[in-house]
N, C-alpha and C positions, 0 to 999 in steps of 0.2 A: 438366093441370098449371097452374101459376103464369099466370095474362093480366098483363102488364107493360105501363107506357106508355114508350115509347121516341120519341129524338128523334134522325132521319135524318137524316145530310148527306147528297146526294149531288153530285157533280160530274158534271155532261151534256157530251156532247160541242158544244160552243157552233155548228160549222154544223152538227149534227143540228138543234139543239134552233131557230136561224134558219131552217131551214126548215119543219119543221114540229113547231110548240111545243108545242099539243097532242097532238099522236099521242107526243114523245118525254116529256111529262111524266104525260101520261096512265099511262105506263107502269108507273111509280111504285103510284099507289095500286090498280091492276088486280093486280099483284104481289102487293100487302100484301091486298088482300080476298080473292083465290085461295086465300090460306092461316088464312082464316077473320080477318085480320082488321080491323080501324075504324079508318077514316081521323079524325083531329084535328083537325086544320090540314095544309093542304098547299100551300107558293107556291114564287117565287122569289125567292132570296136577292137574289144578285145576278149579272152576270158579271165575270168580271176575269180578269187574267195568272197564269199558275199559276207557282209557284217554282221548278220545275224542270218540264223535259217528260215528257210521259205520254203513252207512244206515237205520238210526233212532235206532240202536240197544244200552243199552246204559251199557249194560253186558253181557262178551262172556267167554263159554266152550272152558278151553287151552287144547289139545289134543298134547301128545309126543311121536311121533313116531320114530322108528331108521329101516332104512331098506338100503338092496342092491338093485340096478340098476343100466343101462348101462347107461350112462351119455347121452348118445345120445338122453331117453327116458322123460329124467327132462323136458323140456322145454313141453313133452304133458300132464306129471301130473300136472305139473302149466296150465297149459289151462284149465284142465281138474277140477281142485281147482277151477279158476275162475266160471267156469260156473257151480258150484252147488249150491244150494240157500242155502244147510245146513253150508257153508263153509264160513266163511267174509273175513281170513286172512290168509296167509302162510307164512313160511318162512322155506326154506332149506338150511342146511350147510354140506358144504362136510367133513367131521371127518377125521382126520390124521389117517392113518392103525393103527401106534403104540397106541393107545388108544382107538379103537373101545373096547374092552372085558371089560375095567373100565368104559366107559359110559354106554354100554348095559346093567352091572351087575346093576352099578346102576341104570338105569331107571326097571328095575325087578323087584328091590328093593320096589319101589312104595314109595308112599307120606308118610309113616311113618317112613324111614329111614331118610327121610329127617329132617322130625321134633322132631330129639332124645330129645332137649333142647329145652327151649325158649331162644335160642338164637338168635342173629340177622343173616340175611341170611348172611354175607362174613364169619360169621364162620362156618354155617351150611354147606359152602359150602368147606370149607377148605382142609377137609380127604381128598375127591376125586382129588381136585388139586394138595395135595401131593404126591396121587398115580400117578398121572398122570407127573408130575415133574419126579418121579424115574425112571417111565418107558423109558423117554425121555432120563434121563441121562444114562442111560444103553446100550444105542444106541449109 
């Protein structure tokens, strides 16, 4: 079928992932290469307080991942999300081709490209929209 690029949230259990970072982020792209498929980019967002609790948890590890697979394959990694204890939350989006190489570069980039300025995040987040705006209009 269809190999799509898609970009991962997930939310870690924050003392899994304090105590052992690797084994619980490792987990992530073992998951995604099991079902045939390529890691992107793969770090951590950030941690922070969740809005509401999730399963008595009342703070969770964001985890950003960007990878390929056959779309056929999505519907077992969310299963497969569900049922690990280190994992609370997910969410996948399928990335338009024309802008897969400006989200991967920036998620590479890591959390200090992010925060050049203190500024507020719709401007932190601006550059990349721009590039992404060009790429679209070039098409």
């Amino acid at each position: 079928m269809a190999v799509n690029v898609y970009e991962g949230m997930f939310i870690l259990d924050s003392n899994r992932y304090a105590r052992d970072q690797v084994g619980v982020s490792g987990q992530i792209p073992e998951m995604i290469q099991k079902l045939g498929g390529e890691i992107l980019a793969s770090r951590l967002w950030e941690e922070r307080r969740l809005a509401y609790a999730i399963d008595g948890h009342r703070k969770g590890t964001y985890w950003l991942t960007y990878f390929k697979l056959d779309s056929e394959h999505l519907k077992a990694l969310n299963r497969q999300c569900q049922l690990s204890e280190s994992i609370l939350r997910t969410l996948f989006l399928k990335v338009e081709p024309r802008i897969v190489d400006v989200l991967v570069s920036h998620a590479l980039a890591g959390p200090a490209a992010m925060r050049r300025a203190p500024e507020p995040a719709a401007a932190a987040i601006r550059v990349p929209i721009e590039e992404i705006a060009a790429i679209i209009e070039e098409e």
